[in-house]
N, C-alpha and C positions, 0 to 999 in steps of 0.2 A: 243879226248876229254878225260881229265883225271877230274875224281873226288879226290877232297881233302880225304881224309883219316877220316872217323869220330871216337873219340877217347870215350872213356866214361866217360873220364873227360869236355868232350865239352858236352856233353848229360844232366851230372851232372851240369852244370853252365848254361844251357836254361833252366832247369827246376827250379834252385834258381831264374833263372831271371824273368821265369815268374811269381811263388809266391810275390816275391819280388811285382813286378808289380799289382800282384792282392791286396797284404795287401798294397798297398800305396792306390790305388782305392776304397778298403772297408773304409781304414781310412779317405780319401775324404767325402764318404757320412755319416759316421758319424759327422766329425765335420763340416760336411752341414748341417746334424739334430741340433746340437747344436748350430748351428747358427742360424736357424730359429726360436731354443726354447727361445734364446736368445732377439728375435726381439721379438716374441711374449708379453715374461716376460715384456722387456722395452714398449708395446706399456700400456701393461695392468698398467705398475705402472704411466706412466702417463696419462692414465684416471682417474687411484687413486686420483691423486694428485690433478688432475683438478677437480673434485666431491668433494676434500676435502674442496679445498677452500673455495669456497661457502656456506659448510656446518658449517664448521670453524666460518662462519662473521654471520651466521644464530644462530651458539651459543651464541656467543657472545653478539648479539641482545637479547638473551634469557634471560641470565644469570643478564646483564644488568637493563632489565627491569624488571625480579627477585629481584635486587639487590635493585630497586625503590620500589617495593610492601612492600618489609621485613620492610623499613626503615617509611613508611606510618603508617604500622600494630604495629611499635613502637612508633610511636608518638599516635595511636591507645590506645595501652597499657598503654601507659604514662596517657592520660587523664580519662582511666578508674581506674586508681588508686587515682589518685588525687579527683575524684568523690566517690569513696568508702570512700576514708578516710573522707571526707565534709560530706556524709551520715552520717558514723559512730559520726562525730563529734556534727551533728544536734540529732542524736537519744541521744546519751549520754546528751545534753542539755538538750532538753524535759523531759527524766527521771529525770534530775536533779530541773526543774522548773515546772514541773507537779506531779512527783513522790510522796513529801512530802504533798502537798496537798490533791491527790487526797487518800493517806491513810487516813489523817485527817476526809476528806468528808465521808467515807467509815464506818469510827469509830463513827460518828456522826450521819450517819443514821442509824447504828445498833443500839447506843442508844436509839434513837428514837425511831426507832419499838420497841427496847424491854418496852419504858416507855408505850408507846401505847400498846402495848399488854398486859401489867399489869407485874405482879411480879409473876415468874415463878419458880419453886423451880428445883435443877438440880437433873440429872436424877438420881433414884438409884435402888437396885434389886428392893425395895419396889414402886416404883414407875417409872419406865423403859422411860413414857416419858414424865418426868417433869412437870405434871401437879398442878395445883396451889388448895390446897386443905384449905378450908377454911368457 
């Protein structure tokens, strides 16, 4: 029985072969990991999507019935100005149709007391509170 001859260039290409063989197996289970991170990534983004929706149509609803409050609180607004300026236009009347009189009335009772209380001389140092000397 003869054995083949082993050379050290045969020595030399089992031991490439084997590296060879181990970096293709390391590389295996890497992009085995990235596949899995991969799966993971895709299941996560659609639960995103699915939770979005929902959330989405629940804004929407919100915003909506937001959109009906604002437009209430302006017709809100509207009628409280329209009543301000009515107020304002009643008080200005009143001053107007009570104003002149009620001076008149005012001027006419001071009159009055003062004929009622006689004739009163006005005030001076000599005489500080107007009294009627006579």
């Amino acid at each position: 029985m003869s054995f083949a001859q082993i050379t050290l260039g045969d020595i030399a290409g089992a031991i490439a072969a084997l590296a060879f063989a181990y970096l293709v197996w390391r590389l295996g289970s890497v992009i085995g990991k990235a596949g899995e991170i991969l799966d993971e990534t895709r299941i996560g983004v659609k639960g995103l999507a699915d939770g979005s929706v929902p959330l989405l149509g629940e804004v929407t609803n919100t915003v909506a019935s937001t959109n009906q409050q604002l437009a209430r609180l302006d017709t809100v607004t509207t009628h409280l100005a329209h009543v301000s300026a009515n107020i304002s236009a009643l008080t200005s009347l009143i001053a107007a149709t009570l104003g002149g009189p009620l001076v008149k009335v005012a001027a006419f009772t001071y009159a009055v007391r003062k004929a009622f209380a006689g004739q009163r001389t006005e005030p001076s140092p000599a005489n500080p509170r107007g009294e009627h000397r006579g």
